[in-house]
C-alpha positions in Angstrom: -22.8 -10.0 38.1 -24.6 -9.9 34.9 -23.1 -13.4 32.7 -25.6 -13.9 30.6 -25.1 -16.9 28.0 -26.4 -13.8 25.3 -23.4 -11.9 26.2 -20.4 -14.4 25.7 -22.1 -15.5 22.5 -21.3 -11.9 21.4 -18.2 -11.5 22.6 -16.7 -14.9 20.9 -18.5 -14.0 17.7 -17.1 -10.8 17.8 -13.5 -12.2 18.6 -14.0 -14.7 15.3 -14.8 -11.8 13.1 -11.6 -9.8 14.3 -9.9 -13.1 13.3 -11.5 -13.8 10.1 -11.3 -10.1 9.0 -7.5 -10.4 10.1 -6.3 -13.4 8.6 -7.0 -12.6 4.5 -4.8 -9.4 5.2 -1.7 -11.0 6.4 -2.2 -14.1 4.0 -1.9 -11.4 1.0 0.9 -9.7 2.8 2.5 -13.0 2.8 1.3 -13.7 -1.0 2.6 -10.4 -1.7 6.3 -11.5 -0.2 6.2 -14.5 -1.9 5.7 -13.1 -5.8 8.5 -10.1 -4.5 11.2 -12.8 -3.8 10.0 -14.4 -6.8 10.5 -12.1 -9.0 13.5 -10.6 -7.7 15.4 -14.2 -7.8 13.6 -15.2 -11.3 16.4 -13.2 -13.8 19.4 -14.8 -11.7 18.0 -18.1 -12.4 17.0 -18.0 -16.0 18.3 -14.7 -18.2 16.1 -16.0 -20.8 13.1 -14.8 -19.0 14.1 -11.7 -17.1 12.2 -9.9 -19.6 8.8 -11.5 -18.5 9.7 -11.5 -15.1 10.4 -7.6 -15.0 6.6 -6.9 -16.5 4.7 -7.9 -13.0 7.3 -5.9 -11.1 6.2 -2.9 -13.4 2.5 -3.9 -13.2 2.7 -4.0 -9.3 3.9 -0.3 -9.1 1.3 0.8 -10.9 -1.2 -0.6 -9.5 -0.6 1.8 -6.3 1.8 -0.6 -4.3 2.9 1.9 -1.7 6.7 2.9 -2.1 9.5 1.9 0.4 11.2 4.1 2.9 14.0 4.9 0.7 11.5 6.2 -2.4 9.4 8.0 0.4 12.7 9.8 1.5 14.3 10.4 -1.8 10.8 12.1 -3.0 10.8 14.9 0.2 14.1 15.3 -0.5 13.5 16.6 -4.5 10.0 18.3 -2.9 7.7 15.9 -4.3 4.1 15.5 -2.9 2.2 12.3 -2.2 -0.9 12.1 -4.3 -3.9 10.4 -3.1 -5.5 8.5 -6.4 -8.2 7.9 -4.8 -9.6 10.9 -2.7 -7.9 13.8 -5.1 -5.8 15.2 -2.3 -2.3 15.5 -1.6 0.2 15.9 1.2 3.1 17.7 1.5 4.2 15.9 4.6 2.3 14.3 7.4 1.6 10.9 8.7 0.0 9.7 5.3 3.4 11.1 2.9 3.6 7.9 0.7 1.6 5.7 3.1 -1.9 5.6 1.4 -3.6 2.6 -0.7 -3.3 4.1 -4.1 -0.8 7.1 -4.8 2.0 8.4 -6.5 4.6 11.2 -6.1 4.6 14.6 -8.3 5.4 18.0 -7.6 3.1 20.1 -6.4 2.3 22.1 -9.6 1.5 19.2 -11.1 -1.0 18.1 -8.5 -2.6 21.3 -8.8 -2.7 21.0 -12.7 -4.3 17.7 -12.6 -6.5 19.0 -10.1 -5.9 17.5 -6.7 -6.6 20.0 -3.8 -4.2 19.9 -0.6 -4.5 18.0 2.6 -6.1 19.8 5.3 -4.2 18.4 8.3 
């Protein structure tokens, strides 16, 4: 059997990195949580501020948050396509339909109009 001191070396090193690389992914999913509730229990608390308060919401959305199950269903319902921001394609349907990074719904004339060409899968 080939055990070589080399080989485990590797192996843990490679486990840590799979840890490391995981961690700072769920911690902002967590961060991300946390602002959410924040925000959505900040105007019950204080009316005075629900004006500030609504301005990150806003800010989040636009900076390509990816939309919820309900948004994703309500857009293939009105025949809205899922814009890729950052690769200038779009889907009509398919495994990444409002799943991507950075995106936004419009209808497919519009895509075309801004320019986006169509998935090919």
């Amino acid at each position: 059997m080939n055990h070589s001191p080399s080989k485990h070396i590797l192996w843990m090193l490679a486990f840590c990195l799979t840890l490391s690389v995981a961690s700072p992914t769920s911690a902002k999913a967590q961060a991300t949580t946390t602002s959410a509730s924040t925000i959505q229990t900040a105007p019950a608390a204080a009316p005075a501020s629900s004006a500030g308060a609504a301005a990150p919401k806003t800010t989040t959305k636009a900076a390509g948050a990816t939309p919820t199950s309900q948004e994703i269903a309500a857009a293939k319902a009105s025949g809205k396509v899922w814009v890729n921001t950052e690769s200038r394609v779009y889907h009509k349907s398919g495994r990444w339909y409002g799943k991507t990074k950075s995106g936004k719904f419009m209808t497919e004339a519009e895509a075309k109009a801004a320019g986006y060409k169509e998935a090919q899968r």
